[in-house]
N, C-alpha and C positions, 0 to 999 in steps of 0.2 A: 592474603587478598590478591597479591600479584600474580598467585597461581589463577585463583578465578578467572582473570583477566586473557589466559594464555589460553585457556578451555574454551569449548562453546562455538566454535569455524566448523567447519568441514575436515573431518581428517582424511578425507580422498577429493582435494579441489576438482581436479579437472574431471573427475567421474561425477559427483555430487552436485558440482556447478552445473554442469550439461542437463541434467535429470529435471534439476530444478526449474530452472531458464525454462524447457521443454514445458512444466508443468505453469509457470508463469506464463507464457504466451498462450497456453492452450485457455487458462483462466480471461484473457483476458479477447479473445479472440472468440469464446463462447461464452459471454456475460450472463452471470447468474450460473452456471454451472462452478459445484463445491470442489476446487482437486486437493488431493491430501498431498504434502513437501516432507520435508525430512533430510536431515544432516546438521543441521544448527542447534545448538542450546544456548540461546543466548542467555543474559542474565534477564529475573526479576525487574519490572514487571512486563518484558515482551515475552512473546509467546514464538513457541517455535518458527509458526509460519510468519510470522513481520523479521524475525532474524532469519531466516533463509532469504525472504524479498530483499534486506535490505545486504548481504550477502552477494546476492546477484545483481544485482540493481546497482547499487553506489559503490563509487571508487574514490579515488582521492581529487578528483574531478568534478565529485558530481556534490554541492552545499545540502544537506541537511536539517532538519529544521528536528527537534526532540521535544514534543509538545507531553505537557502537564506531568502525570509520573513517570514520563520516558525519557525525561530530561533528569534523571540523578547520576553519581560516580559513577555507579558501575555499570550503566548502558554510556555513557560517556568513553569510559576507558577501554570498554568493548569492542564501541564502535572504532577508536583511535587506535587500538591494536588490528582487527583484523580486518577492518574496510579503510583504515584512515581520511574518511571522508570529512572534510570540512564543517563544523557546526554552524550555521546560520540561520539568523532571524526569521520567520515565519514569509515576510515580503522577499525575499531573495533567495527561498530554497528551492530547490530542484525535486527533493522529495522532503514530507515529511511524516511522522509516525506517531501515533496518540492515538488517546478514545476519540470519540466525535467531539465529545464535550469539551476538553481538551483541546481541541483544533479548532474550536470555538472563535470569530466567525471564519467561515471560511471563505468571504469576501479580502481577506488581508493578501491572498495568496494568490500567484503570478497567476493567469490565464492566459498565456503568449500574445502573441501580436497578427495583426491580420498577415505579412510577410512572413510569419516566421510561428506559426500557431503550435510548435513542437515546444514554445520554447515558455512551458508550463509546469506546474507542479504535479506530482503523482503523491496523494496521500494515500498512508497506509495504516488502517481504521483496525484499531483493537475493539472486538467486538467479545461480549459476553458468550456465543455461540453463532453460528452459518445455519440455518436451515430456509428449503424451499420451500416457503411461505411467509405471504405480507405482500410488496409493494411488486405489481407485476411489469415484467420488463418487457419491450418488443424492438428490434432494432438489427443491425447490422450483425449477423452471427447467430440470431437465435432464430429460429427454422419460424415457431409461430409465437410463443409466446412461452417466459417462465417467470417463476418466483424467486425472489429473498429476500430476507428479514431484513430492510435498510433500518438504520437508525430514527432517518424520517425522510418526508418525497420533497415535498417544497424546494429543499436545496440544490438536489440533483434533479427538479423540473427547469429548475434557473437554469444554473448549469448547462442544460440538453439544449437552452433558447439562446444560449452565448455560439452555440456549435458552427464555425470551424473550432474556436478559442473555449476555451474550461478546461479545467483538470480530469486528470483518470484518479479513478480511485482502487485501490486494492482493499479487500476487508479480511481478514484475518482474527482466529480461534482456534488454538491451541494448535495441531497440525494441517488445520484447512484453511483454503484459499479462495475469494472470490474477486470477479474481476468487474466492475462496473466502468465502461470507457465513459468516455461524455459523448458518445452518439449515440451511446443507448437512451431510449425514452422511457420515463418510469410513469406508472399511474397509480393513485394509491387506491388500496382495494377497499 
């Protein structure tokens, strides 16, 4: 089991981390567009792309929140070996990861302050699959208009009405990645 634990990073950091990083910001910088990641195997139940995000993402800096099946041993001891990021409560994380369901509500969680509006949470939404089609996005990055399959609108309509303040969301499905900021505007179709 303590092998498990050692497995599952990047075995070329500084190559793998760059790549990644590059394909995170490109997700999030053209919201609703799917990019595929690769170098992480984290454990059961994340999927590659939430373990590369959180890989690049969270350091021992940055608090953590491990919502509904993503909070067992072995995403625990995962995370404590190769990001050593702090685990915290749902109200004090910096990022957190789970289904939707699981992140359930997601009124609990930081939405910065009007000084300091960075200073918010980024969840990262295990989804059964990414496809473009469902709830249509228009906003900062997308040229006229795309799709993806959200969970649901209503949250991420709130959300867009709190904007400078609300969280980004990343969504995540096996090695693909999507990027929903909170200035994107959702409508549902």
């Amino acid at each position: 089991m303590i092998a498990d634990v050692l497995e599952g990073g990047f075995t070329e950091a500084p190559v793998q981390s760059a790549r990644a990083f590059r394909e995170l910001l490109e997700a999030m910088a053209r919201p609703g567009t799917i990019r595929r990641v690769e170098g992480a195997t984290p454990p059961a139940p994340l999927s590659i792309a939430a373990g590369v995000a959180l890989l690049v993402l969270t350091d021992p800096t940055t608090r953590l929140h491990l919502a509904g099946g993503a909070d067992c041993p072995a995403v625990r001891d995962w995370v404590a070996f190769h990001i050593g990021a702090p685990l915290a409560t749902a109200e004090e994380a910096d990022f957190a990861v789970g289904t939707w369901g699981a992140l359930q509500p997601v009124s609990r969680f930081r939405i910065g302050q009007p000084d300091y509006p960075d200073r918010s949470v980024t969840l990262i939404v295990e989804c059964d699959r990414l496809v473009n089609h469902g709830a249509c996005l228009t906003g900062p990055g997308i040229e006229t208009a795309t799709w993806l399959n959200l969970p649901e609108t209503a949250a991420f309509r709130a959300n867009r009405a709190l904007f400078p303040l609300g969280f980004d969301t990343l969504f995540t499905a096996g090695d693909r990645i999507a990027g929903l900021p909170r200035s994107t505007r959702v409508e549902a179709i």
